[in-house]
Structures are given as C-alpha cells and as structure tokens.
N, C-alpha and C positions, 0 to 999 in steps of 0.2 A: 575460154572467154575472159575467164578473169585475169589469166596470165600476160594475155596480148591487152588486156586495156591499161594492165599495171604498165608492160613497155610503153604504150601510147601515152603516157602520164597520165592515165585515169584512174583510180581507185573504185573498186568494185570489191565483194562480197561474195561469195560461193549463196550465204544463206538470201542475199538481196536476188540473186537470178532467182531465185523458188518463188518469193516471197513479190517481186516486183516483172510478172512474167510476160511484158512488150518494152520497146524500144523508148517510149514516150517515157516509160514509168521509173526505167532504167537510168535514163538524162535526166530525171529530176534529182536523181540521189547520188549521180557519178562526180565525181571529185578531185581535183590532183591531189595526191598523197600529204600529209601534213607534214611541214618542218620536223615536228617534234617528235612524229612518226617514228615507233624501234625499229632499226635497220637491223636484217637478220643480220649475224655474223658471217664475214667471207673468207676467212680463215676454214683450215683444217677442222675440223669437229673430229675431237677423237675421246676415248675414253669407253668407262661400261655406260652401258644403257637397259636401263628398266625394261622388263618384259610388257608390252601392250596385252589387252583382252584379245584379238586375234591369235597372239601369239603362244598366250597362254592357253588358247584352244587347241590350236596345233600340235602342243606338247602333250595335250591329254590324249591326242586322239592313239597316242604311244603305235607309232607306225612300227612298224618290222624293217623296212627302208626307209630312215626319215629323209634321208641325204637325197632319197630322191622324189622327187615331188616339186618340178620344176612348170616355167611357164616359158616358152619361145618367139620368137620372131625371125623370118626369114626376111633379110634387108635387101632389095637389089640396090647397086651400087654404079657411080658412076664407070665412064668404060674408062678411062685412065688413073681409076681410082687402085693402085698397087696396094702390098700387104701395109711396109711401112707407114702410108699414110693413116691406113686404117689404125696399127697401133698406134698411132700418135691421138689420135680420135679417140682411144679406148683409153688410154691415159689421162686426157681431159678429164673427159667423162669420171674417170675411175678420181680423180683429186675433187673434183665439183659436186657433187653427190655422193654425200657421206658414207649413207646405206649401204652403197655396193661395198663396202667393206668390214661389213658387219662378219663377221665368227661367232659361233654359235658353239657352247663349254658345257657342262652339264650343270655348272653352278650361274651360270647368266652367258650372258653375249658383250661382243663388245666391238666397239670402231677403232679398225688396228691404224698406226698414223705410217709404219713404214712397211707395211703391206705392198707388194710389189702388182703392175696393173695386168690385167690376164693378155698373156701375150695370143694372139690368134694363131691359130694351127692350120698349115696350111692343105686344102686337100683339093686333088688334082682328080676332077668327072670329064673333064673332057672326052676321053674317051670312049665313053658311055654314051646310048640312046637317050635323049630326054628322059624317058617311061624310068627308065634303067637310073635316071640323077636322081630324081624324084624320091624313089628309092633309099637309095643311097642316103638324103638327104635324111631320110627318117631313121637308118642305121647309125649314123655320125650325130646324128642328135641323140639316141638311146644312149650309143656311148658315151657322150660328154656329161648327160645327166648324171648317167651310175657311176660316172668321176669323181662328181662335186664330195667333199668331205667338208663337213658343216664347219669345221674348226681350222682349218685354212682358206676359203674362198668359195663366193656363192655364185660368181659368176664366169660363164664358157665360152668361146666363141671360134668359131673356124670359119676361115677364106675360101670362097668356094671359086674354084674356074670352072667357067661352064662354059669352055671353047666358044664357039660363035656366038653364045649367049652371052648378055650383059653378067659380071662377076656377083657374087652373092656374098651377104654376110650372115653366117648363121649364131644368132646370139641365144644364149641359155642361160635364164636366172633361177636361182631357187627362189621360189615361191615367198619364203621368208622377208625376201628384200624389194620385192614387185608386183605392183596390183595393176590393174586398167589403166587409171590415170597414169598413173609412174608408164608403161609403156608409150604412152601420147609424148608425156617429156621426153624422154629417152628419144623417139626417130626422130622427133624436131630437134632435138639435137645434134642426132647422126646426122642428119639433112645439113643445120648450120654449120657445121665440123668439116663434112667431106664432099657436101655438093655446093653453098654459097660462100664457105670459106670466109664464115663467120666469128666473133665472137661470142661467146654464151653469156646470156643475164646475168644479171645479180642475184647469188640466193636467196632464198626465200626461208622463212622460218624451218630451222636444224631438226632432222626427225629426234634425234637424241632430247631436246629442249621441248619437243612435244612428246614422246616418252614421257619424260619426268614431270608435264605436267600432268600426264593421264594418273600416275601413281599417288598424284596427291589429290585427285578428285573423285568423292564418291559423293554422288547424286539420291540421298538414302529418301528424298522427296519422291523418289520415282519407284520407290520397292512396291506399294499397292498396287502401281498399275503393273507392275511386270507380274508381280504373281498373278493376278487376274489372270491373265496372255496364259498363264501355264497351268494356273489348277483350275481353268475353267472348265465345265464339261465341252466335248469336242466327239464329232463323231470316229469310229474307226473305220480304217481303209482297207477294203475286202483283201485277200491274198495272203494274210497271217504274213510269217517272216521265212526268210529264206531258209533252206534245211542246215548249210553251214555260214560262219560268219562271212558279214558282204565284204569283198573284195573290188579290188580294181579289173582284175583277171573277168571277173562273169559278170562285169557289167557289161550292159547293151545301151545305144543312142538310139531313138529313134527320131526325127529331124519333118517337122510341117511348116508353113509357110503362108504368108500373107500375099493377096496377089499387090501388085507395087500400087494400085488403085486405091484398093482401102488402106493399106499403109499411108498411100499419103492423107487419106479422109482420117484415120485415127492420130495423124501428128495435125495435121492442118485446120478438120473441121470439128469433128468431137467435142476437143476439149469447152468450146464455146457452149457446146449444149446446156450444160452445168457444171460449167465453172471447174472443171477434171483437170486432174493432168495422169501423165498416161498411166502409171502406176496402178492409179484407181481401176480406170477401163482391163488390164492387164491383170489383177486380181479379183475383181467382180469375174471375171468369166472363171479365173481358177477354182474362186468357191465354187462357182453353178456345174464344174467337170468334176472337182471333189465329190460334191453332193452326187450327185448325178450315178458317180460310179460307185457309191456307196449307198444306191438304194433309195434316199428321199430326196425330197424335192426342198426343205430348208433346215436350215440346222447351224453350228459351228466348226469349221475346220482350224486346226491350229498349223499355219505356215511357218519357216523361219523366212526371212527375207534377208537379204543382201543388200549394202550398200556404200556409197564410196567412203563413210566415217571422214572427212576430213570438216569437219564442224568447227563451227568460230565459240569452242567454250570457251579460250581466254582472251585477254586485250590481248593487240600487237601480234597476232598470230596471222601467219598467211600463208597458207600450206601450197600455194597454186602451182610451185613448180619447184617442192620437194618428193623425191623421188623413195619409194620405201614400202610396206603392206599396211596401208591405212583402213584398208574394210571392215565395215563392221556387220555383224549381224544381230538380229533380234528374232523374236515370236511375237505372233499377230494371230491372234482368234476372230476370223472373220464370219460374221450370224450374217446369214439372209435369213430372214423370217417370211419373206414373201417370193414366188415366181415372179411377180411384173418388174418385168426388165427395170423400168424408173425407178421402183423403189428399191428393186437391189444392188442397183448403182448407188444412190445416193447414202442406204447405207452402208455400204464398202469405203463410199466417201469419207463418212464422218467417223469410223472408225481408224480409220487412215490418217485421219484429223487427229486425232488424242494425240496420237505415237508426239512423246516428248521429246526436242531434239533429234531429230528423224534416226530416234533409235538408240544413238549413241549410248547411254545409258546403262545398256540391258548390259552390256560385256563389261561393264565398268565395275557392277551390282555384281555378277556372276563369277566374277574371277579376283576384284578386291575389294568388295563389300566385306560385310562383316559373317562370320561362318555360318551363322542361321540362314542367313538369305540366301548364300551361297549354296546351301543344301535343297533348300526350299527351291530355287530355279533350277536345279539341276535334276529336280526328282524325274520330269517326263519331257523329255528330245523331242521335237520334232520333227515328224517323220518326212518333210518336205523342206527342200530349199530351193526360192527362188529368186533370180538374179537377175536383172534388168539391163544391159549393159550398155543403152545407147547407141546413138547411129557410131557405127566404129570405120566409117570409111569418108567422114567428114574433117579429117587432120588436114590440113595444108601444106606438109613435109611432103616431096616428091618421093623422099626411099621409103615407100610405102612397101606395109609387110606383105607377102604372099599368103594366100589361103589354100596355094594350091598342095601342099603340103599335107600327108599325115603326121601330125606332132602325136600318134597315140603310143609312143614310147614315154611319156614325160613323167609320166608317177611308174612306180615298181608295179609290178601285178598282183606282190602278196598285199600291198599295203592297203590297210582297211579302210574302209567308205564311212564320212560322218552322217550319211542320211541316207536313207532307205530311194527316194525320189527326188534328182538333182534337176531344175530347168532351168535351163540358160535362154534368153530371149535377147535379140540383138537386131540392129536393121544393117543391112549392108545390100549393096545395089538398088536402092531405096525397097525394101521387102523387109518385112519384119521375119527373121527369123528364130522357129522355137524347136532348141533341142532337149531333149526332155530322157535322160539317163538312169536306168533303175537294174536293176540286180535281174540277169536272166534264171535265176534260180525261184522267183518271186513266182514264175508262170507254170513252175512242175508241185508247185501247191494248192492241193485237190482238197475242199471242204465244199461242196455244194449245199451242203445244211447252211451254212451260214452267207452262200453269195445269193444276192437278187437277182431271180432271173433273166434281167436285160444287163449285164454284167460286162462289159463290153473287155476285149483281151487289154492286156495291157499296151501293146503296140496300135492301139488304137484311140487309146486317151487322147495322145498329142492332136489327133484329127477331129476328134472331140472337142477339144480346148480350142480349136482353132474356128470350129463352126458356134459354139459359146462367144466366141469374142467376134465375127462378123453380125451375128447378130443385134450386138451389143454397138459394135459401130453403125449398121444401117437404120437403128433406132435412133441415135442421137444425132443424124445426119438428118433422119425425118423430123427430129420430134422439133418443139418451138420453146424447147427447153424448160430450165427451173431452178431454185436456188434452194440451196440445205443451211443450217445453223451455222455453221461454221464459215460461211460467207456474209457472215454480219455474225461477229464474234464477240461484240458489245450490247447486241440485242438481249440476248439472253433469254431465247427462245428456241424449244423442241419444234422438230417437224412439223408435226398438227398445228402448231400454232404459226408457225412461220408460214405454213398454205395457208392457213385460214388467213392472216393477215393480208397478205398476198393479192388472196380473193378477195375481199375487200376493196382492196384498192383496184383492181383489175373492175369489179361490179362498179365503181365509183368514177371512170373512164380514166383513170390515172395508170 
C-alpha cells in the first residue's frame, strides 16, 4: 500500500497504516512527498555491509548446510515470453536491487558491483506427464538450492517449458537476501519487466544504508522490558525435548483451516468488537492452546513472534520497495489470568500494546547491545515461533506464484531447527491458514508422570488452536463489544478503572 501510494504521489507510512487503520483516517495524514524529501540513492550500492540482528541469528544458528536454506517462487510466464527476455528481466532486477548481490565471507558480507546477473538454466519437461513436472519441479529446485555458495551468488533461477502449458520461471533465493515483502516486490516486478513491459520505480531507501543504521542503534530504553519477556516465570510445554538434536529431516507439518466465513468475520467484523487487530485474536487463542495442552486453564506462555522489521526508526527512511531479509523477531510472555473469553482478549490486547516498536528492539539489544544483556536475553529460547504472514494472494502482478508445488527441498535435512514448534498462519483463497511444524521425534517421548491426562497428541494442537480461535471469533461477532487502556493512552487508566468509568457513563445515558 505504501509503495503504490508513493507512485500515486501520496506519501504514507508502514507505522501510519497500523496506527491510522480506515481510509478516512488515512486521507487526513496522506500527503505528496516533501521537496526537501532524501531521495534514496539510484545509483549502484556496492560495498560491505553490517551484519542485521536477523542475520546475526542466522549465523548463530551454525547450520551444517548454511548455503542451503533457501525460499522460492514458481512464476507462470507470459506464452511468448522466451528465455532471453527473461534474462534481460533478471538483469534489471539483478542492477535495481542491491541485495540480490550480496556474498556472504566469514569475516562479513558485501554488495559485489561487478558481479554477473544469474543467467536462467534452461530445463525442458515437456515431455513429462504434468504429475511427472511437478515433480521434477521440486528436483531442479533441490538442486539449484544445494548449488548456491554463499560467497559467489544467492540467487537461481531456471526456464521451465511445460509443452502445452504456459512456460514457467523457477526462481530461488537464499533466505539471506529475501523475506515476504521483498517477494511482493520481486513478482511485481517480474510482472512490470515481462508481462506490461514496464519501467521500474525509483528506489527506495539502500538495505546497505539501513544496515548501517541498525549498527549504530541500540535501544538500551527497552532492556527492562525485554528481559521481563524472557526471565519471567512461563509455563512448560508437555513432551520434554526430542531424543536427538531437531533437524529439518524429522520435522512434521501438520496444516488446519479456517472456513472462508469466519475468516472473513475475523478480518471484517472482530476487530470492531474491541478495537483488535488480528494479531491480538491470533494469539489470545495460542495462549488458551498453550495453556490448555499444558494442563491449566491460566498462566504465562513465552512465544517468539515474527515480523516484517521494516520500522520508520530513522528520518528519510522508506523501506517500501527495498528488497532484502528485514524480519524481525522478539519474545512475548502472554498471562491469561482468566478463562472469559473478554478478558483474555483484552489482556493479550494490552500486552501486545507494551511491545516497543513492534519489537524491533529485542534483536538490536540481543545481538549489539552491550554483553551483559546480550547474555541475559540469550539465557532461555523460546520454544515457539509464530508468524502471521498476511493475505498472500492479494498482489495485483498477474505472474502470480504457484502453490502447487512442493518447495520441501529448500533447507538441507541435516540443517538444525531454531524452535522446537514453528507456525505459520496465512490467508489464501480467502481461508485463514495454519501450518504448525514441530519435530516428529517430540511424540516417541514417553513421561506420563508429568503429562495431564487430557493431553491431547501433538498432531492435534493445530485443530485445537483452531477451535480456540472460532470461539474467540463468534464471541466478538456476538458480543456489543469494549474498550482496554491502551485505547485512550492519555487517560492513564487500568482496566477496573476504565470499566468502572465506562459504567458510569453507560448508567448516566451517555
């Protein structure tokens, strides 16, 4: 949104859509860009570049395969789109987006300037069954992965003929240089490149220039609340730890589903209830599945959460359509103290409210903060991470990715897992869906002294979490709603007091 109101001459905010969340509220703050406005630089960006807090996780997590651990997209292509055009497509791209030419050294990384743009490889399925491309598709993707060499080039890509079918591009980035958003840029740009035979925007603030501001920014305001997040008491999650270390090889997905009805009542009507946005609704049910498989009915869980990091910490910055691994994560100690649905919404709410800079911080503190903190947050991981990924089928680029695809070649099998329980939740075909990834070795772990006897298997959580959070939707669909503190953040008032007031004025016909 931000990117397409920048082309329209509007100026808008990533932090103003959160902050200003309808159309009315939007046109009061939207603005054409100021004269005096830093224009990012359009030149080449080359040089080293400072390790981010993501990246500096990456490197801890000391893979056995680092080189592989990639993310994909299956592009369909127009029908007289040949290989040439596509590399000319891939050379744009590969000069306009600095990122994709990052190398990665054991002493730092860097943006090479005469780095050559990856030529597409070209592979002939025609004469294969569909079932049989398909296939195939996921073979030529493994091999491209276990290609990449972090110190020459992060990104793959191969031409696919798919005889009667429209032709295909198979694109492979290491993870290092590619998050969510950077893929939204990328196929609108493939789109503008080789189906409207476009020019591309102007860029937007250089990941290199945001690097180097993250290395000179430590947030040492924000160390009490992050240790809170991590030495607070939390309960633990039945199942003990897997017999050998977690791998990518023995993990298992298991995959539940929202019907398209309350998906759209949890984007459309919910948030109205009390003042939510989805996050909140999205974690209120993962405590009450935490708790729940963990025996009590309230308590604290500690999550890590996921998010797109691309935050407005300095002037002049505008990340909207720089392309590169902006996410960030944090920990989140979520207390329900009560079963009523209301109040363990609201407070999931207001603790969701603290988070400073939706987060950004915590990796900043953790990895260049000063070495006491950095010890101090490191002591206890979080055995959860979860990820919100948004509707992913709402782009307006016609070379939309395929899903039909298994990409489960894209990390190594030795290469180790950072969290014991991974969920990914996303909407696509208007359906919320939630994949929820944990170590099959987790379930041949036998302690019935210490599980509750309604203990439910692990391949069953996800359908758990799923009946938590219909609930949680057909409550706020009934109820006639209510407001928390942090919807009048001037007031300067806890809960108790914000109802009591409330009722007052409700008793008073106001």
């Amino acid at each position: 949104i931000v990117s397409r109101a920048r082309e329209a001459g509007l100026k808008l905010s990533p932090n103003q859509l959160f902050e200003r969340p309808t159309v009315a509220a939007l046109a009061a703050v939207a603005s054409p860009p100021s004269e005096v406005e830093p224009v990012a630089a359009q030149s080449t960006i080359t040089g080293p570049v400072p390790f981010t807090p993501i990246q500096h996780w990456f490197l801890e997590q000391r893979l056995t395969a680092p080189h592989h651990w990639h993310q994909a997209r299956l592009v369909t292509l127009p029908h007289d789109c040949d290989v040439a055009t596509v590399a000319q497509a891939l050379a744009t791209l590969w000069t306009h987006h600095d990122a994709l030419r990052l190398t990665v050294h054991p002493t730092g990384q860097h943006q090479q300037e005469d780095a050559q743009p990856p030529v597409p490889i070209v592979i002939d399925l025609a004469h294969l069954e569909i079932s049989e491309q398909l296939q195939a598709v996921t073979h030529h993707c493994q091999r491209l992965c276990r290609g990449t060499q972090l110190d020459q080039g992060l990104m793959q890509v191969a031409y696919l003929n798919r005889g009667t079918q429209l032709p295909q591009l198979l694109v492979t980035l290491h993870h290092w240089v590619v998050d969510t958003v950077s893929w939204q840029i990328l196929l609108e740009d493939l789109d503008r490149l080789l189906v409207h035979h476009q020019t591309l925007p102007p860029k937007t603030t250089a990941f290199k220039t945001w690097a180097e501001g993250l290395s000179q920014h430590s947030p040492m305001d924000e160390a009490d609340f992050w240790l809170t997040q991590v030495e607070g008491e939390t309960v633990t999650l039945p199942g003990g730890f897997p017999l050998t270390p977690t791998t990518e090889a023995t993990a298992v997905t298991v995959s539940a589903s929202l019907s398209v009805t309350d998906t759209q009542a949890l984007l459309q009507t919910v948030p109205a209830a009390y003042n939510t946005q989805i996050n909140d609704i999205l974690l209120t049910a993962l405590a009450q599945t935490l708790l729940q498989w963990s025996g009590v009915d309230t308590g604290s869980v500690q999550v890590e959460l996921e998010a797109h990091g691309r935050e407005t910490l300095f002037p002049g910055v505008d990340l909207s359509r720089t392309v590169g691994w902006f996410t960030t994560t944090y920990p989140i100690r979520l207390t329900v103290t009560e079963q009523n649905t209301e109040n363990a919404l609201k407070a999931v709410k207001e603790q969701l409210r603290q988070v400073p800079h939706r987060g950004i911080g915590y990796g900043l503190l953790r990895y260049l903060g000063t070495q006491a903190v950095q010890d101090r947050l490191a002591q206890r991981p979080s055995p959860v991470l979860f990820n919100y990924l948004g509707q992913l089928d709402r782009g307006q680029h016609s070379a939309l990715p395929s899903d039909s695809v298994d990409f489960s070649a894209l990390r190594d099998p030795q290469n180790s897992r950072g969290y014991a329980h991974e969920i990914n939740a996303w909407i696509r075909h208007n359906s919320l869906q939630v994949h929820w990834t944990y170590d099959s070795q987790l379930q041949s772990v036998k302690r019935p002294d210490r599980l509750p006897p309604d203990r439910l298997p692990l391949d069953h959580i996800a359908q758990q979490y799923i009946h938590h959070l219909k609930a949680l939707i057909h409550h706020c669909v009934a109820s006639q709603g209510g407001f928390t503190p942090s919807d009048f953040p001037d007031a300067g008032l806890d809960q108790a007091e914000l109802d009591d007031f409330i009722g007052q004025l409700t008793a008073g016909g106001l």
